[in-house]
LOBA-661132 format. One record per residue (C-alpha): z, x, y. Coordinates in pm, whole numbers, plus 32768, in hexadecimal, padded with zeros to 4 digits. Example, Ala and Ser with C-alpha at 12.3 -4.5 7.8 and 13.67 -1.06 7.14 Angstrom:
BEGIN
830C84CE7E3E/82CA85577F96/
% end
This chain:
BEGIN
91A1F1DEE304/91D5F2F4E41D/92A4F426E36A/9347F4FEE49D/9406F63EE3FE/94E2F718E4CB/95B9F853E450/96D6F899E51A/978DF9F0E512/96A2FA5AE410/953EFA9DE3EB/9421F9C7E35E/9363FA71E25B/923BF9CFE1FB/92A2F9D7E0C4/93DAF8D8E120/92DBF7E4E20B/91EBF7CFE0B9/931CF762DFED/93C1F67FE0C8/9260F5C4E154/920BF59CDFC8/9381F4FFDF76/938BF3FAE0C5/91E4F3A2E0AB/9255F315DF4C/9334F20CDFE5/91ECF184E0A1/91ADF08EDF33/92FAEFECDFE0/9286EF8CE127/91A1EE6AE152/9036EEAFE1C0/9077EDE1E328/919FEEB3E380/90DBEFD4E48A/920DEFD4E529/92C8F0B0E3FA/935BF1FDE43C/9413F2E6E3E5/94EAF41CE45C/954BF4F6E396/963AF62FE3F9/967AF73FE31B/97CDF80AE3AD/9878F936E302/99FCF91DE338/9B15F9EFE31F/9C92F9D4E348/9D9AFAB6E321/9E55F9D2E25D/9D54F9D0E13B/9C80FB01E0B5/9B0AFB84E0E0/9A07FA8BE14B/99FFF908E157/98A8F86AE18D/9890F6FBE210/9785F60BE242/9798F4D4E31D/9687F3A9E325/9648F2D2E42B/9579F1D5E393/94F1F0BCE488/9440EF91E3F0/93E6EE44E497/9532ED85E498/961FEEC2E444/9687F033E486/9747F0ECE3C1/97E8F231E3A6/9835F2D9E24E/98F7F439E243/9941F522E10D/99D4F671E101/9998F745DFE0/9984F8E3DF6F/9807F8E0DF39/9701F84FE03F/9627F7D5DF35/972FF705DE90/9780F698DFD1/9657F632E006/9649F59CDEBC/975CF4DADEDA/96E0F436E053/95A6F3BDDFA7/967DF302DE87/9783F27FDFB4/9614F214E087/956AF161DF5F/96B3F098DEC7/96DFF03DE070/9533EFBEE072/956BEEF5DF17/9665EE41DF9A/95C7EE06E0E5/9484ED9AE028/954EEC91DF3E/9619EC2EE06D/94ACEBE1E107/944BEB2CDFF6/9530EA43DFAF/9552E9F8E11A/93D6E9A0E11C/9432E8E9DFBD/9546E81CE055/9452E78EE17A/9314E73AE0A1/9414E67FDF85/94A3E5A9E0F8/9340E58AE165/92F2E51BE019/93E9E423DFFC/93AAE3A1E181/922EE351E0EF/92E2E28EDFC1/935FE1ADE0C1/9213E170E155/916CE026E11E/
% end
């Protein structure tokens, strides 16, 4: 899987590109081995209101598979919780995309099954 990571309005430490490569390369065991097509963006943003105080830190995916694209979003007060929490939202969203896969594959093999049945 391609892993493209961005800071806006903030500056990317090494430090914060180790981290955040090492969280998203461990969704890879969710993505079949056919899929080149994978990747993902991920944009690191620090944000601040005046309606709220000191520094919000948000992280946005954009992951694009073969079939889908999605786009998961989480706010928190700490980049590496927010970061965290993106990988958790990323790997329930590929575990369901997986089974979804599966049982589609499932449902035409048990039709093709029964079409043989009917063979002569």
């Amino acid at each position: 899987m391609q892993i493209i990571i961005t800071g806006v309005h903030m500056d990317m430490t090494d430090a914060i590109r180790e981290y955040s490569l090492e969280k998203m390369t461990s969704l890879d065991k969710f993505i079949s081995k056919d899929d080149t097509s994978a990747r993902l963006n991920l944009e690191l943003s620090k944000t601040t209101t005046h309606h709220t105080h000191g520094a919000f830190f948000q992280a946005e995916a954009q992951l694009h598979l073969s079939g889908k694209d999605t786009t998961l979003r989480t706010t928190q007060d700490d980049l590496y919780k927010a970061i965290d929490v993106l990988k958790d939202m990323l790997s329930r969203e590929l575990v369901q995309h997986k089974s979804k896969e599966r049982s589609v594959f499932r449902k035409s093999a048990h039709k093709l099954k029964s079409l043989f049945k009917k063979l002569p």
